[in-house]
VEXDREN-2710 file (C-alpha; in Angstrom, 1 decimal):
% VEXDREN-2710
k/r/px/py/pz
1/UNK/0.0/0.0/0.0
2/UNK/1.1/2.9/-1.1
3/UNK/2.4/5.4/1.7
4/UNK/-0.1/8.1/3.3
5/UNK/1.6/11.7/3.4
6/UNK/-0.9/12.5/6.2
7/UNK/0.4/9.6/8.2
8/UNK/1.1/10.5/11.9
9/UNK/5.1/10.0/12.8
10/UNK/6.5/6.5/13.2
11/UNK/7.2/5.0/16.9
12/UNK/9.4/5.5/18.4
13/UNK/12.0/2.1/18.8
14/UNK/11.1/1.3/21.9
15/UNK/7.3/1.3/20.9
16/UNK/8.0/-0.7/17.5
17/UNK/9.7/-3.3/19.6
18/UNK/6.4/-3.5/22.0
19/UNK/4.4/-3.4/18.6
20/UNK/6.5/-6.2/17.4
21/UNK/5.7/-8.1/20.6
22/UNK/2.3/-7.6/20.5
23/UNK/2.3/-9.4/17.0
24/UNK/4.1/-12.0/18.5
25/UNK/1.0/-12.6/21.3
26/UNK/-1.2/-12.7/17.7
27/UNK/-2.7/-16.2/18.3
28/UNK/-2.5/-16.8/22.0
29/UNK/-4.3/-14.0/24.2
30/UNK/-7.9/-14.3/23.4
31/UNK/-10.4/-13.0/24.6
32/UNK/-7.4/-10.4/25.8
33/UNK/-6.1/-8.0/23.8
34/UNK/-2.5/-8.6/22.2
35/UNK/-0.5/-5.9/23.8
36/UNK/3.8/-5.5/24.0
37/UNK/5.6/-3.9/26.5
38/UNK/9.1/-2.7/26.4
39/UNK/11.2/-1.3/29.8
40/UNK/14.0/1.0/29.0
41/UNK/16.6/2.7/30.8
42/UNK/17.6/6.7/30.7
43/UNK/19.8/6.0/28.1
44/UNK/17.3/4.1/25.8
45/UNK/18.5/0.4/26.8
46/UNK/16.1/-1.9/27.4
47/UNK/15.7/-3.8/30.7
48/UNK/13.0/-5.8/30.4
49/UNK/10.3/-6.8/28.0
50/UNK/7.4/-9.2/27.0
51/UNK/3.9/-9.7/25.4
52/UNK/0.3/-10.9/27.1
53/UNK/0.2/-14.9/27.6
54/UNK/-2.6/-17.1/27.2
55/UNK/-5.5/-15.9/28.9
56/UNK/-5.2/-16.0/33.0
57/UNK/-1.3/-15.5/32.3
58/UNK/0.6/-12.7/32.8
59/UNK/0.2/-9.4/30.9
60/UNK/2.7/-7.6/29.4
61/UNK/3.6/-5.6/31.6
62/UNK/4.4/-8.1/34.3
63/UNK/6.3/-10.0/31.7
64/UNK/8.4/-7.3/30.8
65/UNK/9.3/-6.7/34.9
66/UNK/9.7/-10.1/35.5
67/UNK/12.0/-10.2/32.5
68/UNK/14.2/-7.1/34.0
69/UNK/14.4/-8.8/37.1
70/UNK/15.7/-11.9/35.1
71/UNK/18.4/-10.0/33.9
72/UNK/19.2/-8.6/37.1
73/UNK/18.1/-5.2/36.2
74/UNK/16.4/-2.6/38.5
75/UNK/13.9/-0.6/37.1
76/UNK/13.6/2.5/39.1
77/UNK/13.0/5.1/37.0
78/UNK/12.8/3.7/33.8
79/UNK/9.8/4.2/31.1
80/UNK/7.8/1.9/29.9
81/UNK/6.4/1.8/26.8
82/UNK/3.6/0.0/26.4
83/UNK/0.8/-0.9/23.5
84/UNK/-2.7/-0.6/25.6
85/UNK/-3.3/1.1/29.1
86/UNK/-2.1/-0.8/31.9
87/UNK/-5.5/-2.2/33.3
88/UNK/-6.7/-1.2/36.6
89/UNK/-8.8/-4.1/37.8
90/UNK/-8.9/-7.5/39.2
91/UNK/-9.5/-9.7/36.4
92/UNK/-7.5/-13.3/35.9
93/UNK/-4.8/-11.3/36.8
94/UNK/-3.9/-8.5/39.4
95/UNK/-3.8/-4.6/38.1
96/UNK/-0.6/-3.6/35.8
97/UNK/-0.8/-0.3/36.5
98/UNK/-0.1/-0.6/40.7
99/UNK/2.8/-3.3/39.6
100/UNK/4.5/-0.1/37.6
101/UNK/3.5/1.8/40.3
102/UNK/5.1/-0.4/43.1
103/UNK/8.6/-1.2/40.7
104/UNK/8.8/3.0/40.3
105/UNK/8.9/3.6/37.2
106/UNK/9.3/7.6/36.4
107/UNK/7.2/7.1/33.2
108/UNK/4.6/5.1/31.0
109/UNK/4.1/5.6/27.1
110/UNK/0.9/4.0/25.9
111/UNK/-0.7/3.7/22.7
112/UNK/-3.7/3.3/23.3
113/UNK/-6.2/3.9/26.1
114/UNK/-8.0/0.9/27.0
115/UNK/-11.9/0.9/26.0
116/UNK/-12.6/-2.1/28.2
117/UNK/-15.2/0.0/31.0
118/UNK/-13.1/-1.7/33.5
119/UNK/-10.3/0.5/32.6
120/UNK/-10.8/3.5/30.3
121/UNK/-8.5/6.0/31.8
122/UNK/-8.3/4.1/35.3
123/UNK/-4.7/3.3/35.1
124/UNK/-3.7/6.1/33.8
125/UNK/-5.2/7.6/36.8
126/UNK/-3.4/5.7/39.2
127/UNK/-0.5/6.0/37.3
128/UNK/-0.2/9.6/37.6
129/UNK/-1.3/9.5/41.3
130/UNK/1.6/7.9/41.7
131/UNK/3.9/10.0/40.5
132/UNK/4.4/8.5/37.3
133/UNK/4.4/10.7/33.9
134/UNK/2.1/9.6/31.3
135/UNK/2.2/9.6/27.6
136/UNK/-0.3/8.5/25.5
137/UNK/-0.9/8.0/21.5
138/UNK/2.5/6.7/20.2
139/UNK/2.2/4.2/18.0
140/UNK/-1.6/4.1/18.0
141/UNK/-2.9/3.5/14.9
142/UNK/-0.3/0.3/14.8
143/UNK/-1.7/-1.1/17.8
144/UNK/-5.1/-0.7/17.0
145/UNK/-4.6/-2.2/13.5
146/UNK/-3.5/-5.3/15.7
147/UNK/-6.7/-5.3/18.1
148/UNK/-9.9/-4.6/15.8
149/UNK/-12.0/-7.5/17.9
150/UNK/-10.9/-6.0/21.3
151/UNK/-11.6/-2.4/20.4
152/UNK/-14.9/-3.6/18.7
153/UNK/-15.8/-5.8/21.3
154/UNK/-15.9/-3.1/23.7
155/UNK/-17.1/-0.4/22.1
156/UNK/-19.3/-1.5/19.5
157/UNK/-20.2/-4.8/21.7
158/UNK/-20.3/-7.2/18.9
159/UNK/-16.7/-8.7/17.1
160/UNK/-14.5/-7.7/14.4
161/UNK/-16.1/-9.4/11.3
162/UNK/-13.9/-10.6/8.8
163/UNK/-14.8/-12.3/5.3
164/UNK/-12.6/-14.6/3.6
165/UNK/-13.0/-15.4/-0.5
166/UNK/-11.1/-17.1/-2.9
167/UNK/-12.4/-16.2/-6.0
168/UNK/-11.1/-16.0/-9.6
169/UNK/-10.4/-12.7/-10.7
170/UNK/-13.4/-12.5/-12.7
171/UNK/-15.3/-13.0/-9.2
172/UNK/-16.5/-16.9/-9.3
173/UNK/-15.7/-18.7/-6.3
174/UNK/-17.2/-22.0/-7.5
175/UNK/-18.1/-23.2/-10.8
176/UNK/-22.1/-23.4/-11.5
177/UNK/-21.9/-27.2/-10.8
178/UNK/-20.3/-26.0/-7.4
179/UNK/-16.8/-27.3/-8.0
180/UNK/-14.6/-25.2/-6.2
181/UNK/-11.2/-27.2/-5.2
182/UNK/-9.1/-25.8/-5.7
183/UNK/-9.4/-22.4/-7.6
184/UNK/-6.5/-20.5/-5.2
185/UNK/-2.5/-22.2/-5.1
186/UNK/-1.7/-23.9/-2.2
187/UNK/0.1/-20.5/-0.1
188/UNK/-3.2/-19.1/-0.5
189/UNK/-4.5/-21.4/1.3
190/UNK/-2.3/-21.9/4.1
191/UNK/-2.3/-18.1/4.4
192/UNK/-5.8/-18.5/4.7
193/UNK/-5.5/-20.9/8.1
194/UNK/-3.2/-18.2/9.4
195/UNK/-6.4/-15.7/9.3
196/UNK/-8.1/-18.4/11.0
197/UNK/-5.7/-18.9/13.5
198/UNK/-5.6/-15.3/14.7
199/UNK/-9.3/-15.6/14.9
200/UNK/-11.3/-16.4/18.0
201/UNK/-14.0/-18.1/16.1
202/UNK/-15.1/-19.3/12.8
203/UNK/-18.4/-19.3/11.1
204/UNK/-19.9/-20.9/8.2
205/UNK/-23.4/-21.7/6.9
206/UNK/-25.2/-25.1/6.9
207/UNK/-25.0/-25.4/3.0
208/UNK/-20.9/-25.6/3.6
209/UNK/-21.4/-28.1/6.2
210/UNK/-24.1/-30.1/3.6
211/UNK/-22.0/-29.8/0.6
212/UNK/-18.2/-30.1/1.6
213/UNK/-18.4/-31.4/4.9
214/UNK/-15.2/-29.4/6.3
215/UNK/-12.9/-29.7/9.0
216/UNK/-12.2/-26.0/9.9
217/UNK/-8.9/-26.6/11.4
218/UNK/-5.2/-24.8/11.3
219/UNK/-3.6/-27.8/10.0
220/UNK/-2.4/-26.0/7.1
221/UNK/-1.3/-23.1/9.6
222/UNK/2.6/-22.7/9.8
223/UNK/3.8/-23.1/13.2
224/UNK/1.2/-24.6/14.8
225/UNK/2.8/-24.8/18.1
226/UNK/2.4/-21.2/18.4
227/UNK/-1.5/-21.5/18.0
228/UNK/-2.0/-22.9/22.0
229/UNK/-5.9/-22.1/21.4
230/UNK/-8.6/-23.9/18.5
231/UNK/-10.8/-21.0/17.0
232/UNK/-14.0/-21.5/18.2
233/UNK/-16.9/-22.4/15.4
234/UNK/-19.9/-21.0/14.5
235/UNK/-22.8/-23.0/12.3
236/UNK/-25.7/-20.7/10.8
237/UNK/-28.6/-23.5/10.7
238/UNK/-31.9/-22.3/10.4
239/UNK/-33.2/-25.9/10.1
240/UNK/-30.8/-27.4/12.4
241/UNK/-29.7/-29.5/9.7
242/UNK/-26.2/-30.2/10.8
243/UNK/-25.3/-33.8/10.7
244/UNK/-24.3/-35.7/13.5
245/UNK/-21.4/-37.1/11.9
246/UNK/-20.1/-34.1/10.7
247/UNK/-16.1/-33.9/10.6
248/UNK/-16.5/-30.6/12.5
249/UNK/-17.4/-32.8/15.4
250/UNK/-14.7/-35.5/14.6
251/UNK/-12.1/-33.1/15.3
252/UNK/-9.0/-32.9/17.7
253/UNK/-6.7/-30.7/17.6
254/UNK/-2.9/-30.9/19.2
255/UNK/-2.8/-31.9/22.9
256/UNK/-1.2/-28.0/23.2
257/UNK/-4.5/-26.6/22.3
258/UNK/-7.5/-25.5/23.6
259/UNK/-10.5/-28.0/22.7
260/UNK/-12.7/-25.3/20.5
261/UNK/-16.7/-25.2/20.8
262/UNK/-19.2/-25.6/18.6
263/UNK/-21.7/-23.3/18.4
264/UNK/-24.8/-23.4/15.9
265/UNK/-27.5/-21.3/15.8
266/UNK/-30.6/-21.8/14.6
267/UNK/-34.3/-20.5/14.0
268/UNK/-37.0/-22.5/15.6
269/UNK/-36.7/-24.9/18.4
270/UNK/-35.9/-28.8/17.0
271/UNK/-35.9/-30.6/20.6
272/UNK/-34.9/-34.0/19.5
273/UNK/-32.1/-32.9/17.0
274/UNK/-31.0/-30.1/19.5
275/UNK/-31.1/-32.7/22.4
276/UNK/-28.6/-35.2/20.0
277/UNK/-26.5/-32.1/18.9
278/UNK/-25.7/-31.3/22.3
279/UNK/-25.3/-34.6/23.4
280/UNK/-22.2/-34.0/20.7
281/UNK/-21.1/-31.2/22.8
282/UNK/-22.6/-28.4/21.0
283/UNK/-23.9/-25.6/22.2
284/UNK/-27.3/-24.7/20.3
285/UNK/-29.0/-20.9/20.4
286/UNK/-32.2/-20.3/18.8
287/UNK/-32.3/-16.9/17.4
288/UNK/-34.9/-16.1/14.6
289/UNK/-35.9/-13.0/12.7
290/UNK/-39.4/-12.0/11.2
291/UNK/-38.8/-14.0/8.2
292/UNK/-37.8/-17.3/9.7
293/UNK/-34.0/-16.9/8.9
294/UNK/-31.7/-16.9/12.0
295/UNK/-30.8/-13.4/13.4
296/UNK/-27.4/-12.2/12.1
297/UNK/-27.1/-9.0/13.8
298/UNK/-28.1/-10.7/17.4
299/UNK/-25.4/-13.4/16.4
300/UNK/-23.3/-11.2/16.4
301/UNK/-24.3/-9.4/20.0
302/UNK/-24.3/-13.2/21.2
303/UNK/-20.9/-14.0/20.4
304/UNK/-19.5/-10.7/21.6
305/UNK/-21.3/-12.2/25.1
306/UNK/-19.2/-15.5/24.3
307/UNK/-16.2/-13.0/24.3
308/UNK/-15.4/-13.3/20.5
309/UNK/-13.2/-10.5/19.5
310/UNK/-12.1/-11.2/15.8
311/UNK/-15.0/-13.4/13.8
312/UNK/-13.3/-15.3/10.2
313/UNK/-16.1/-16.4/8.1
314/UNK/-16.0/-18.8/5.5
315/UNK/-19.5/-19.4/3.8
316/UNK/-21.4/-20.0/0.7
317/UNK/-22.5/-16.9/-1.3
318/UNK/-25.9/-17.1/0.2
319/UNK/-24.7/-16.5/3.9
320/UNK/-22.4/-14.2/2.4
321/UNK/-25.0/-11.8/0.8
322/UNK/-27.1/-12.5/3.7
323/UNK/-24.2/-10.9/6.1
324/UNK/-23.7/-8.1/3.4
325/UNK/-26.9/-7.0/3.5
326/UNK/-27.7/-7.0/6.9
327/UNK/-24.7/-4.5/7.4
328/UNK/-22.3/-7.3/9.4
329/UNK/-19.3/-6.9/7.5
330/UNK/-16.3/-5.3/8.5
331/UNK/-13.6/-6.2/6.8
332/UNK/-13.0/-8.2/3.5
333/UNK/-9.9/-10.8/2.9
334/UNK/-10.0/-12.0/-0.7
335/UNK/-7.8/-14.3/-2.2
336/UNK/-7.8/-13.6/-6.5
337/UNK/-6.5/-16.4/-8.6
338/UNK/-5.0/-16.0/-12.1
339/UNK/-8.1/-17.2/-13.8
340/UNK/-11.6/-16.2/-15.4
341/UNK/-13.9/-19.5/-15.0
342/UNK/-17.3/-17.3/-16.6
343/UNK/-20.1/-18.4/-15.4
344/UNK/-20.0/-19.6/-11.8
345/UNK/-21.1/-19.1/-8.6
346/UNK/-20.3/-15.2/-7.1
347/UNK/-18.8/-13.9/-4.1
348/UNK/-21.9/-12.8/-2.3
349/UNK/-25.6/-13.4/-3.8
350/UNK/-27.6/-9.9/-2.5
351/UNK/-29.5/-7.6/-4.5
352/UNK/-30.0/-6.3/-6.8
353/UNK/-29.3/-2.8/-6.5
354/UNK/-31.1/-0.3/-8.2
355/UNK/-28.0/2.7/-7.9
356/UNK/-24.3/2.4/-7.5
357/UNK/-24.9/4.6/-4.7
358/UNK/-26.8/1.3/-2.4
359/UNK/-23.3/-0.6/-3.0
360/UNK/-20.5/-1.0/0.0
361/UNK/-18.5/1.3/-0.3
362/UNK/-14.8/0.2/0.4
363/UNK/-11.3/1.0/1.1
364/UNK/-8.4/-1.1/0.1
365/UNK/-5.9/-1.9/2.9
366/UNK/-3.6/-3.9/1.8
367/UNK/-2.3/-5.9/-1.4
368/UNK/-0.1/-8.5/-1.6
369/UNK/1.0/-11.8/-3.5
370/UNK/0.6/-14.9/-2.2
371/UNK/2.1/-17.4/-4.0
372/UNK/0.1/-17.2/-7.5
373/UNK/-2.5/-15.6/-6.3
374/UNK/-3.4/-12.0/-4.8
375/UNK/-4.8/-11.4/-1.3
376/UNK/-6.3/-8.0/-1.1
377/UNK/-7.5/-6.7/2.2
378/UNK/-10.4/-4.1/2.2
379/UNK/-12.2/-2.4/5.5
380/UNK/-15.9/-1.2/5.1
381/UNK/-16.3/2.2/5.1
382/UNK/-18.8/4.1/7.3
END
C-alpha cells in the first residue's frame, strides 16, 4: 500500500519493539487483547520486555518486569512503553498499573487507552497519582490495527467481522456445478489458516457443512505450536440440519490446544435434534428474525457475550450476501487467482441494487501476492 503523506510520525523504537511483541501474542491471548511492552533505561537500553500470555497468564507488563528482574536489572525510574493502558482491575490477573506503580517507574508511554469499561482512563489515573508521567498516542494506529475485535468488542459490543473469499479474478468462487477445489494455489490457502488462526471463532453456513463437509482446522497453519488455542466455530442452521457425523465434530486438535466449541445457531426450536446435537457437545442458540431466517445482527451481539473479538467467516455466497446486506461486515480478505472460470457461482448473492450509490462502499488496505495468487485486504467504510 502505497504510503499516506498524512500519516502521523513512526514509533518510536522502543514502541516498534512493543508493537513487534504484540504481533508475536497474535494467536494466544484471546479474549485479551494482544498488547507488548518494552522497559528501557535513561539512556534508551532496554531492561525488560514481554507480550500478554494465554489468557489467565501474565500481561505484558508483568512479563516485561519479571524479564528485568531476570536480567538482574532494577527498574527504578525507567519508562515503559507499552501498547494498551495498563489495566486497573482485578480480572485473571492482578492490576498492571499498581505493579508499575510499586517497581517505580518515572514514566509510562501507551498507545492506546483501553476501552474495556473496567479501565478506560483508570490506570492512567493511578499512574499519575503515583507520581508516574504519562504519555499516550504513540504508535496508536499500529496497535489498533493489531486489536480490531478487542476495540470492537468493547465499544461496538459485537466482534470484528472478517470475510474470507477465494475467488477468480473474474469473481466466481465456484463453478455453476459447485466445483470449487481448488481455484487458489496452495500459499493461499495456508495463508488463509493463518487468518483463521488469529481468529477467535469461525463461522460458516449449513450449505458448507451439507456440501463439503469441512474440517475448519489450522492444520495448514505454519507453526502450529504457536497457535496454543482452536478457533471457536460458528454454524448458521436455520433448520438445524447439521449432521451428527459431521467432521466438525470429529475433530482434535494438538494436545497443546485449547479443545474449540461448537456453536450453531438456529431458527425454531428442533428438541430431539438439539437434544442429539448437544449430546455431541454443541452448544445450540435459537435466534430467529421475522422471516424465519436466523438473526445475524443478534449473532453477532451473542458471540460478543461468548467474548469473540475477531470473527473469520468462511461461507457460501448465500450467507455471504445475507451478512452483506444485513450491514455485518467489517472487513473483507479476498484471495484472486490468475483465472476467469465465466459463469460460476459469485462472491456474495444480495440484490440487486437499483443505484451504485446502495453498494458497499470500500477502502483497500492492503495488497499482496501470495504465492500465485493476490490477497487483497479491504475495511468497510462508514
Amino acid at each position: 500500500m502505497d504510503a499516506n503523506l498524512t500519516s502521523p510520525p513512526a514509533p518510536s523504537l522502543p514502541m516498534q519493539q512493543a508493537l513487534n511483541l504484540a504481533a508475536q501474542a497474535m494467536r494466544i491471548t484471546s479474549p485479551n487483547p494482544r498488547v507488548g511492552c518494552v522497559i528501557v533505561d535513561a539512556q534508551g537500553q532496554v531492561l525488560g520486555q514481554g507480550h500478554t500470555q494465554r489468557a489467565g497468564g501474565p500481561h505484558a507488563e508483568i512479563m516485561a518486569l519479571q524479564d528485568a528482574a531476570a536480567r538482574g536489572h532494577s527498574v527504578k525510574g525507567a519508562t515503559a512503553y507499552v501498547t494498551l493502558e495498563p489495566c486497573a482491575h482485578q480480572g485473571r490477573t492482578g492490576p498492571c498499573c499498581d505493579a508499575l506503580a510499586q517497581a517505580q517507574l518515572s514514566k509510562v508511554v501507551a498507545a492506546l487507552t483501553d476501552p474495556n469499561p473496567k479501565v478506560a482512563g483508570l490506570g492512567f489515573q493511578r499512574l499519575q497519582a503515583a507520581g508516574i508521567e504519562v504519555q499516550v498516542g504513540e504508535g496508536a494506529a499500529q496497535a489498533a490495527a493489531q486489536n480490531p475485535g478487542f476495540l470492537s468488542r468493547m465499544t461496538r459490543q459485537k466482534p470484528w467481522v472478517r470475510m474470507k473469499i477465494a475467488a477468480s479474478l473474474d469473481g466466481q468462487t465456484a463453478l455453476t456445478n459447485g466445483k470449487s477445489q481448488w481455484i487458489t494455489g496452495p500459499e493461499a490457502r495456508a495463508d488463509g489458516h493463518a487468518w483463521r488462526a488469529r481468529a477467535c471463532a469461525i463461522l460458516t453456513g449449513i450449505g458448507t457443512v451439507l456440501e463439503d463437509d469441512p474440517i475448519l482446522d489450522l492444520r495448514l497453519c505454519a507453526n502450529l505450536d504457536k497457535s496454543p488455542r482452536m478457533p471457536h466455530l460458528v454454524i448458521v442452521d436455520s433448520r438445524l440440519e447439521t449432521p451428527l457425523n459431521a467432521k466438525l465434530f470429529q475433530h482434535t486438535g494438538p494436545k497443546a490446544q485449547t479443545p474449540r466449541q461448537v456453536w450453531i445457531y438456529c431458527a425454531a426450536e428442533h428438541a430431539e435434534k438439539r437434544a442429539a446435537l448437544e449430546a455431541l457437545g454443541a452448544h445450540v442458540t435459537v435466534l430467529a428474525n421475522p422471516h424465519g431466517k436466523v438473526n445475524l445482527p443478534a449473532l453477532l451481539t451473542d458471540l460478543a457475550h461468548r467474548e469473540v473479538n475477531e470473527l473469520h467467516v468462511e461461507a457460501g455466497n448465500k450467507l455471504n450476501g445475507s451478512l452483506i446486506r444485513e450491514g455485518c461486515i467489517d472487513e473483507f480478505l479476498v484471495y484472486l487467482a490468475p483465472q476467469m472460470l465465466g459463469i460460476g457461482q459469485g462472491m456474495a448473492n444480495w440484490g440487486p441494487l437499483e443505484d451504485l450509490s446502495q453498494g458497499v462502499s470500500l477502502q483497500f488496505t492492503e495488497t499482496q501476492l501470495i504465492g500465485k495468487d493476490l490477497r487483497v485486504l479491504a475495511r468497510v467504510l462508514g
